[in-house]
MARDO-599183 format. One record per residue (C-alpha): x negated, y negated, z negated. Coordinates in steps of 0.5 Angstrom, whole numbers, plus 2048, in hexadecimal, padded with zeros to 3 digits. Last residue first. Layout:
BEGIN
XYZ ...
This chain:
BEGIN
7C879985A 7CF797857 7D479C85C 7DA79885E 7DA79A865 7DB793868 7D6791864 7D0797865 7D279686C 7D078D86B 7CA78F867 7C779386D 7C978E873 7C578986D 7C078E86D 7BF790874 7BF787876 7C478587A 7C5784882 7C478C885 7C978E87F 7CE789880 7CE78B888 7CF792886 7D4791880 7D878D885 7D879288B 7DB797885 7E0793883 7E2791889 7E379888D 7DE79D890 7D779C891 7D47A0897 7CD7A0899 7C87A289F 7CD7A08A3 7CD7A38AA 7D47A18AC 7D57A88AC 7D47A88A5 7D77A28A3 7DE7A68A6 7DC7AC8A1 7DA7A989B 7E17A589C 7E57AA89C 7E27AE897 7E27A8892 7EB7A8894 7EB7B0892 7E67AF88C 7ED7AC888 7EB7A5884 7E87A387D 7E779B87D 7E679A876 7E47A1872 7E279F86B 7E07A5867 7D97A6868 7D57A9863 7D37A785C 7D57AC855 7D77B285A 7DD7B785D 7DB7B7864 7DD7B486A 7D97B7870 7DE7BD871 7E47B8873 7DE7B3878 7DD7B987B 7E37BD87C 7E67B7880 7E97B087E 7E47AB881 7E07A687D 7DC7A2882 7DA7A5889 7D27A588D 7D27A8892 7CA7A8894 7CA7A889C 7C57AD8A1 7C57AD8A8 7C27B18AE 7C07AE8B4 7B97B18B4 7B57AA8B4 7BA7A78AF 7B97AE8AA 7B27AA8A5 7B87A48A5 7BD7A88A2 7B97AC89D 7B77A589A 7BE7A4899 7BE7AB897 7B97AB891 7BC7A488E 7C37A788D 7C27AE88B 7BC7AA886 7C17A6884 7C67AB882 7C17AF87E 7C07A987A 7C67A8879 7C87B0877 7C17B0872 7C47A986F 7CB7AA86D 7CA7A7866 7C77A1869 7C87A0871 7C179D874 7C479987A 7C779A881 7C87A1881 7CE7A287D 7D37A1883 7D07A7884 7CC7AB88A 7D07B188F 7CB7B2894 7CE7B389B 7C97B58A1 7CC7B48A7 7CA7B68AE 7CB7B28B5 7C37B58B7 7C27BC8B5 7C37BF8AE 7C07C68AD 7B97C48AB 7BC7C08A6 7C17C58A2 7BB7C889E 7B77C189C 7BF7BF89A 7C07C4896 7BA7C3893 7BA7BC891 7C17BC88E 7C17C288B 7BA7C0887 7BE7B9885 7C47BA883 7C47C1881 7BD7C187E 7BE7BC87B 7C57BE878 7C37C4876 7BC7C0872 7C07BD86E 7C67C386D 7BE7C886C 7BC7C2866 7C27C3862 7C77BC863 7C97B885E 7C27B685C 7C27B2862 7C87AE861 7CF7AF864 7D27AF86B 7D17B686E 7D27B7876 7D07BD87A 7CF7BC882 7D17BF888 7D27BA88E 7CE7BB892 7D17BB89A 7CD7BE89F 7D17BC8A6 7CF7BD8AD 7CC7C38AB 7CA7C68B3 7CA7CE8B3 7C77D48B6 7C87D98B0 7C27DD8AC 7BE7D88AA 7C47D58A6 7C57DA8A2 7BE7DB8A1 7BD7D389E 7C47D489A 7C07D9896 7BB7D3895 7C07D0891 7C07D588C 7BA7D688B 7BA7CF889 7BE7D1883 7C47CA881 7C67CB888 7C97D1884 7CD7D588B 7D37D988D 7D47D7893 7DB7D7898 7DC7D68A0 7E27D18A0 7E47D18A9 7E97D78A7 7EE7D38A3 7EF7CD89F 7F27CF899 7F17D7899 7EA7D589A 7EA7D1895 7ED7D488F 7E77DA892 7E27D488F 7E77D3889 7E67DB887 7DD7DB889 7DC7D5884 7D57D2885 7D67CD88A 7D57CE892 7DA7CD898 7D77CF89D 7DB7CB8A5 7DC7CE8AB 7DE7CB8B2 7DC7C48B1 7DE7C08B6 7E57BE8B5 7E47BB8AF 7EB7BE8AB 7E77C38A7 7E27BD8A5 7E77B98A2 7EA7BE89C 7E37C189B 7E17B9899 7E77B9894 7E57C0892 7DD7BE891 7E17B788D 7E57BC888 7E67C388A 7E27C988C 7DD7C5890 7D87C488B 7D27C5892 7D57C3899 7D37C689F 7D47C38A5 7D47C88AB 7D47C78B4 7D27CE8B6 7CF7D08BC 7D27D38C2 7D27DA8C3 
């Protein structure tokens, strides 16, 4: 029995994971594709959805034993990931003392730990052409008061995996930062929250189908990063000239919050 090609894709039931899921299926050479996220009914919608090449798990990325399940799992099949796509993430945009210590410490632990692990797990199971996408933010390229802990999260994805990517040139494998403005997914309507200061300015809010897109094209192009639309390539020139604070005073402007 030949080996298989798999990509894997975490946060994959709907939003921008499903949008990744939805290219993926029609890449020739990928012969199985794990959907992972938490919700076990939407995960079969997609195997109803998009048919026999969708292999679904349950699982809190959020738990490193989870993550190193997926670990067994793989070390029982003879497989080649050519995509590891992260994109599970949480989101709230609020200040600190609007969120209890475990929803802070969650959203570090699935941002960042999953992150990491997912990617020291899938790995040695990657060869030469392989890609590891790990889903960033817009909101990586300065300090963002009143979403401090996501922004922080999001600069740590985006800085680890360029790095990532240099340390992997000598195996062939790359690794690109995707890094989208607001987009209209599940993530970014669970993340608004009834609070005193927070985001409620969304400029430039655009469909994950086309940020997918173009993740996946810079991908083959062996980026180590993708930005999408103007609004956004902007925002990371901007944020590479002006000072932090003067980038932290213009955000906190634009959302009408009075430091």
């Amino acid at each position: 029995m030949s080996q298989k090609n798999i990509a894997i894709v975490t946060g994959a039931n709907s939003g921008f994971g499903k949008e990744f899921l939805k290219l993926l299926v029609n890449e020739k050479e990928i012969t199985e594709i794990w959907a992972i996220a938490r919700n076990k009914e939407r995960l079969n919608q997609l195997i109803d959805e998009f048919g026999s090449k969708i292999k679904i798990f349950s699982k809190d990325l959020s738990k490193l034993e989870e993550v190193k399940e997926l670990g067994t799992f793989l070390d029982k099949e003879d497989i080649c990931i050519k995509y590891l796509v992260n994109n599970a993430g949480f989101a709230k945009f609020c200040s600190y003392n609007d969120l209890s210590i475990d929803e802070s410490i969650n959203m570090i632990d699935l941002n960042i730990t999953a992150v990491v692990a997912m990617g020291l797990v899938c790995i040695p199971y990657m060869k030469r052409g392989s890609h590891i996408i790990n889903v960033s933010s817009q909101a990586s390229f300065q300090p963002l008061p009143y979403q401090n802990i996501y922004s922080s999260t999001k600069a740590f994805v985006r800085n680890y995996t360029r790095a990532l990517n240099v340390e992997l040139k000598d195996k062939g494998i790359n690794a690109i930062a995707v890094c989208p403005g607001w987009m209209s997914t599940n993530l970014f309507e669970r993340g608004i929250v009834k609070a005193e200061k927070g985001t409620k300015k969304f400029s430039g809010i655009v469909t994950p189908d086309v940020v997918a897109i173009k993740a996946l094209k810079d991908a083959k192009k062996n980026k180590d990063i993708s930005v999408y639309g103007i609004n956004t390539k902007l925002s990371h020139v901007l944020a590479k000239l002006l000072p932090q604070k003067m980038v932290m005073k213009v955000w906190l402007k634009q959302q009408h919050i009075k430091a």
